[in-house]
One Martini backbone bead per residue (centre of mass of N, CA, C, O) as a GRO file, in nm:
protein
  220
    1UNK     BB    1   1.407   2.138  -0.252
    2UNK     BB    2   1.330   2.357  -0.496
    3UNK     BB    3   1.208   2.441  -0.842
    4UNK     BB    4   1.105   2.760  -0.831
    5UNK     BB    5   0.867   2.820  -0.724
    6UNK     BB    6   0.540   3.051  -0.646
    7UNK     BB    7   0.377   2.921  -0.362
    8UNK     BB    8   0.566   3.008  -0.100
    9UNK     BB    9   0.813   2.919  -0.030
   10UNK     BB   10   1.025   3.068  -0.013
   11UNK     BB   11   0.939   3.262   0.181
   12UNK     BB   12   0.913   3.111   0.391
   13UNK     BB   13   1.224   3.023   0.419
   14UNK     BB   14   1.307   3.319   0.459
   15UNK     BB   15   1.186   3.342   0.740
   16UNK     BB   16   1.367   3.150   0.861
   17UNK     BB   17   1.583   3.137   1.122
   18UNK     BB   18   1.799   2.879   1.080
   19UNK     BB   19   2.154   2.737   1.053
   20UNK     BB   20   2.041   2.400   0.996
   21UNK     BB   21   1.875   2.524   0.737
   22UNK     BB   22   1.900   2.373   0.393
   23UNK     BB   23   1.834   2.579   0.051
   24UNK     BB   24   1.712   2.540  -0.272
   25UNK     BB   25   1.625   2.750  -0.552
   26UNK     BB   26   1.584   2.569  -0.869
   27UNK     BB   27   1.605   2.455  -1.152
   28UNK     BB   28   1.523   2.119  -1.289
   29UNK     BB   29   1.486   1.791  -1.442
   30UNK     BB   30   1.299   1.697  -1.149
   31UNK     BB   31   1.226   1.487  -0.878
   32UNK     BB   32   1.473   1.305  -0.885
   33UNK     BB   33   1.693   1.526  -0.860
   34UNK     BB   34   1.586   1.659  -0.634
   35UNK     BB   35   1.673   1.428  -0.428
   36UNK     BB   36   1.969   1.423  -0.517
   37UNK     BB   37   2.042   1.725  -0.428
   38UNK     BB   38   1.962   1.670  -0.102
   39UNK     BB   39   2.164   1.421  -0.058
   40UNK     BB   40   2.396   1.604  -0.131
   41UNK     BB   41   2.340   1.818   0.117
   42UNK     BB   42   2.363   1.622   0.316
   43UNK     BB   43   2.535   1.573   0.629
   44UNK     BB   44   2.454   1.384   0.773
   45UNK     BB   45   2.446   1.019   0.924
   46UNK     BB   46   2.091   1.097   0.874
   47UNK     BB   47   1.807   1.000   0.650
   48UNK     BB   48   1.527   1.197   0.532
   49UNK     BB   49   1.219   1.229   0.319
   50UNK     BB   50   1.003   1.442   0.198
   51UNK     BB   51   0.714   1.603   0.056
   52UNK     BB   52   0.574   1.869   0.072
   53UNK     BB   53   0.286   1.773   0.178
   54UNK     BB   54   0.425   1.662   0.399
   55UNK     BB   55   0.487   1.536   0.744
   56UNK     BB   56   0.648   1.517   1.024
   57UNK     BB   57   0.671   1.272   1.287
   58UNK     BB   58   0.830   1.354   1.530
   59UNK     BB   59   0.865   1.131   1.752
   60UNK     BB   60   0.907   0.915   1.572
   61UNK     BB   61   1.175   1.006   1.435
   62UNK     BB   62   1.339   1.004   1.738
   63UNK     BB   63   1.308   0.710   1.788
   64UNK     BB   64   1.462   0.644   1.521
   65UNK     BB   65   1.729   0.776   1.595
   66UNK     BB   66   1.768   0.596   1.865
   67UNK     BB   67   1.778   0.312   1.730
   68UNK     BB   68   2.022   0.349   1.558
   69UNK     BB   69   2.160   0.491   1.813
   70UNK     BB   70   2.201   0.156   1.928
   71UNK     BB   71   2.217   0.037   1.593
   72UNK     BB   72   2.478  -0.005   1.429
   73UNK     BB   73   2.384  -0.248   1.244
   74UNK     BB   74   2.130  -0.061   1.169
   75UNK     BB   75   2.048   0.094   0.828
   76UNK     BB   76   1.712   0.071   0.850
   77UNK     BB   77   1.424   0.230   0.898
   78UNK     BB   78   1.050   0.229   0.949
   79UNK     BB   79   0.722   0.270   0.951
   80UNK     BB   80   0.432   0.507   0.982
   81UNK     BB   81   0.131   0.642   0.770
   82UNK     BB   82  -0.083   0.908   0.808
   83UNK     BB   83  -0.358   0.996   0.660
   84UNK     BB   84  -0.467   1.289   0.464
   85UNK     BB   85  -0.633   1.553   0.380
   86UNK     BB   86  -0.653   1.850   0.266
   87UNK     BB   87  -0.717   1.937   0.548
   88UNK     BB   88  -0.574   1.794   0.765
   89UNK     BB   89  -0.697   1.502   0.806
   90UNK     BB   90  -0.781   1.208   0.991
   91UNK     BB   91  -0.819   0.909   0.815
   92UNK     BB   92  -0.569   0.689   0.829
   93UNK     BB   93  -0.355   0.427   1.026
   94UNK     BB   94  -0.061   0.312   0.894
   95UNK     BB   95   0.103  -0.046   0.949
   96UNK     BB   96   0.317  -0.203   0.873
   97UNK     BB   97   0.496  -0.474   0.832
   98UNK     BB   98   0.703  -0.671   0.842
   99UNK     BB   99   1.062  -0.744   0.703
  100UNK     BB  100   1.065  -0.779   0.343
  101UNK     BB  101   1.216  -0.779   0.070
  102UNK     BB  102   1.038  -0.988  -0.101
  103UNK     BB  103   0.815  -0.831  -0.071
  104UNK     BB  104   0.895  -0.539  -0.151
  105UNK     BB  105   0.942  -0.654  -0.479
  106UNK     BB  106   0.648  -0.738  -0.537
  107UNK     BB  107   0.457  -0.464  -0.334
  108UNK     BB  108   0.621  -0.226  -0.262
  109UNK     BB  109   0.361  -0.051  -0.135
  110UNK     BB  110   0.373  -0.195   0.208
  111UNK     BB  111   0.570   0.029   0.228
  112UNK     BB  112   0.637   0.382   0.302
  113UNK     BB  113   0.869   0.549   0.210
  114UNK     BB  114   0.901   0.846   0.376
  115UNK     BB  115   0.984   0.632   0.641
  116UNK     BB  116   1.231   0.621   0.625
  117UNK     BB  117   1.562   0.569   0.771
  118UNK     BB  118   1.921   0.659   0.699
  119UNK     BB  119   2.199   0.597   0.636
  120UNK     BB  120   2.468   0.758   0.453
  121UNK     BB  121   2.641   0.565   0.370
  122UNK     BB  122   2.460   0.388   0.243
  123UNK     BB  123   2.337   0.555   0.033
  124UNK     BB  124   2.678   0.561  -0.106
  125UNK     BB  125   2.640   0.242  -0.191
  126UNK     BB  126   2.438   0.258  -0.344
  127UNK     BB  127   2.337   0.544  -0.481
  128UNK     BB  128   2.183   0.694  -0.665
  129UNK     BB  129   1.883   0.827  -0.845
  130UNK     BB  130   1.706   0.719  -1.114
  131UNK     BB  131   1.658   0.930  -1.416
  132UNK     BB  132   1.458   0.724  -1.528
  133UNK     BB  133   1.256   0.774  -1.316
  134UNK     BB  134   0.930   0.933  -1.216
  135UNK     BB  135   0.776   0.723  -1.008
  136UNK     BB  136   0.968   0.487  -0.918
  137UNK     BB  137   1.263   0.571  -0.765
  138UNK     BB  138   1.215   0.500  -0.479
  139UNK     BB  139   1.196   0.240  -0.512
  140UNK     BB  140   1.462   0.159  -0.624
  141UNK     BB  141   1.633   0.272  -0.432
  142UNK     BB  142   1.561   0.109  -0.202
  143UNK     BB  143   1.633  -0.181  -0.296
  144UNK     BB  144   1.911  -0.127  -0.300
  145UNK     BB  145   1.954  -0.047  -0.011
  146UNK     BB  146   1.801  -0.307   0.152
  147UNK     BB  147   1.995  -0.508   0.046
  148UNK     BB  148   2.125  -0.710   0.298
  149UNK     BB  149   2.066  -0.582   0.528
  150UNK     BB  150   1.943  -0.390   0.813
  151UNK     BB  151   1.579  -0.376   0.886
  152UNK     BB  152   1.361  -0.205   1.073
  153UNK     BB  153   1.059  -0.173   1.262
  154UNK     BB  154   0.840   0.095   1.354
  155UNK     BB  155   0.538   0.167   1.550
  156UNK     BB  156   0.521   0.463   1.421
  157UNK     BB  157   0.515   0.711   1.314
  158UNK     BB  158   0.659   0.976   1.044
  159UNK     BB  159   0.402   1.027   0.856
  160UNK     BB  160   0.217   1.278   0.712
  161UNK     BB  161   0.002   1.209   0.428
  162UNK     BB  162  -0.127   1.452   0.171
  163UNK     BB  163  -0.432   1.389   0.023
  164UNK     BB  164  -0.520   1.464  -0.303
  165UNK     BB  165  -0.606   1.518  -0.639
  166UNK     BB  166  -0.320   1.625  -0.755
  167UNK     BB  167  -0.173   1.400  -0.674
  168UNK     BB  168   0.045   1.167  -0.776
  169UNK     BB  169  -0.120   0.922  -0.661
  170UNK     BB  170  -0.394   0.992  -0.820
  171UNK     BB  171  -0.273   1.040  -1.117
  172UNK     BB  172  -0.006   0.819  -1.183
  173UNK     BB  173  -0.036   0.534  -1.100
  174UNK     BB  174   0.009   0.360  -1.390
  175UNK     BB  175   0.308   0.466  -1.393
  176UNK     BB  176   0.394   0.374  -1.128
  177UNK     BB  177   0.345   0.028  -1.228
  178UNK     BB  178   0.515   0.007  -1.451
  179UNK     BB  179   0.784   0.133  -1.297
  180UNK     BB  180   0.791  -0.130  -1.101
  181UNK     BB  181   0.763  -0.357  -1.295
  182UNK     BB  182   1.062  -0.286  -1.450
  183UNK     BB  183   1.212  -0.297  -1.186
  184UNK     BB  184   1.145  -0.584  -1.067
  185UNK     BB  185   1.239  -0.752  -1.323
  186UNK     BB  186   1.545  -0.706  -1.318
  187UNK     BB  187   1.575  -0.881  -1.021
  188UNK     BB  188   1.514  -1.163  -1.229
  189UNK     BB  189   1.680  -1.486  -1.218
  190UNK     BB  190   1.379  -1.650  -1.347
  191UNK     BB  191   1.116  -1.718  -1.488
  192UNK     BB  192   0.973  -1.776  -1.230
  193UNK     BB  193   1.035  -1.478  -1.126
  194UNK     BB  194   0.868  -1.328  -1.356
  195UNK     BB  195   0.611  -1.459  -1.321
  196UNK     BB  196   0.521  -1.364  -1.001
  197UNK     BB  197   0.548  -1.078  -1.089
  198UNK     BB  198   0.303  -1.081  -1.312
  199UNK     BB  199   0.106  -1.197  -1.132
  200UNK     BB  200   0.132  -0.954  -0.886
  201UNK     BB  201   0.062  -0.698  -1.104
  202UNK     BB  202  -0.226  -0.810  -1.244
  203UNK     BB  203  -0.378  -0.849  -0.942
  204UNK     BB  204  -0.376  -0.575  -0.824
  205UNK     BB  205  -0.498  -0.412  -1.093
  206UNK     BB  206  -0.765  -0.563  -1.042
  207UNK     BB  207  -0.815  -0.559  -0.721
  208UNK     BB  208  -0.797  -0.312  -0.592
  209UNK     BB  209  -1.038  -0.159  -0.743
  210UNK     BB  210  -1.277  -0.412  -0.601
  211UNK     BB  211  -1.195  -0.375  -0.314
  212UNK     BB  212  -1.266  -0.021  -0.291
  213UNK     BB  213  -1.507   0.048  -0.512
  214UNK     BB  214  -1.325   0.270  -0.655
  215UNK     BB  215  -1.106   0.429  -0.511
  216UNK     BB  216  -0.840   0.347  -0.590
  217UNK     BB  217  -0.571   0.524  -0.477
  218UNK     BB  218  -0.740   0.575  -0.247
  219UNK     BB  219  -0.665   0.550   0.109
  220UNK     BB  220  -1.002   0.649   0.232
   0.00000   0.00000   0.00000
């Protein structure tokens, strides 16, 4: 799904000549409108996205949908993340911990969304994602996504995630934490759970940038 650009996306798309690959290039509403654009257009029963600068890495991917397809019980599986740099060099190697719903409503985004990989019936349960949202609309959407399945962890990678200075992730942060953290407090049922949820993103902004000598969000 793209937006209209004119930065050879589309020539790229129509060089393909695959009769699997489906895209359409036309203006939209932002990027959360269109993910929801690219969830209505998969017909498969297996679902990932990820965004233009990022690639997927094949083998790992493979092996999520093997598992998927071994566990009609399991919903939803997740993986590793390779940060790269502007040039697809490898800086950085990211395993996430196993998995609890309960920490990734508190820490977000100690899954790293892209690695995500999803079965289309439950997408059709969640619903769509919340285009109220510009910056964490994919924290959304997962936590309803995964509130109450079954999701495993897989060891391998699912995706190269390339960092530059001009990517979301390095300019709009603060933009990311204020909307994880109006979503995060939505889920709390009682005076507690807001506490919590206020000391654990309170700390974050704190500790984050002096834990990594003012280079976060920058991974590497």
């Amino acid at each position: 799904v793209d937006g209209g650009s004119t930065d050879g996306t589309v020539e790229l798309l129509r060089s393909r000549h695959d009769d699997r690959l489906r895209w359409v290039s036309e203006p939209d509403r932002g990027q959360t409108h269109a993910v929801n654009k690219g969830l209505a257009m998969a017909r498969g029963s297996l679902i990932a996205w990820i965004n233009g600068d990022d690639e997927v890495v094949a083998e790992g991917m493979r092996r999520a949908v093997e598992h998927l397809e071994r566990n009609p019980d399991c919903q939803v599986v997740y993986g590793g993340l390779d940060f790269t740099d502007a040039d697809g060099r490898l800086r950085r190697a990211y395993r996430p911990a196993a998995w609890s719903w309960h920490r990734y409503l508190l820490l977000g985004d100690y899954v790293p969304t892209p690695t995500f990989v999803f079965r289309a019936g439950r997408a059709r349960e969640a619903g769509p994602l919340d285009e109220r949202w510009v910056d964490a609309a994919d924290y959304d959407f997962y936590l309803r996504l995964t509130h109450g399945v079954r999701v495993d962890r897989m060891p391998d990678a699912h995706v190269r995630f390339r960092y530059h200075a001009s990517s979301k992730t390095a300019t709009d942060v603060w933009k990311q934490l204020d909307e994880a953290q109006q979503i995060r407090l939505s889920w709390s049922r009682a005076r507690r759970d807001r506490a919590v949820m206020v000391g654990f993103d309170r700390a974050k902004r704190l500790l984050l940038p002096a834990l990594t000598g003012g280079r976060w969000p920058q991974p590497f």
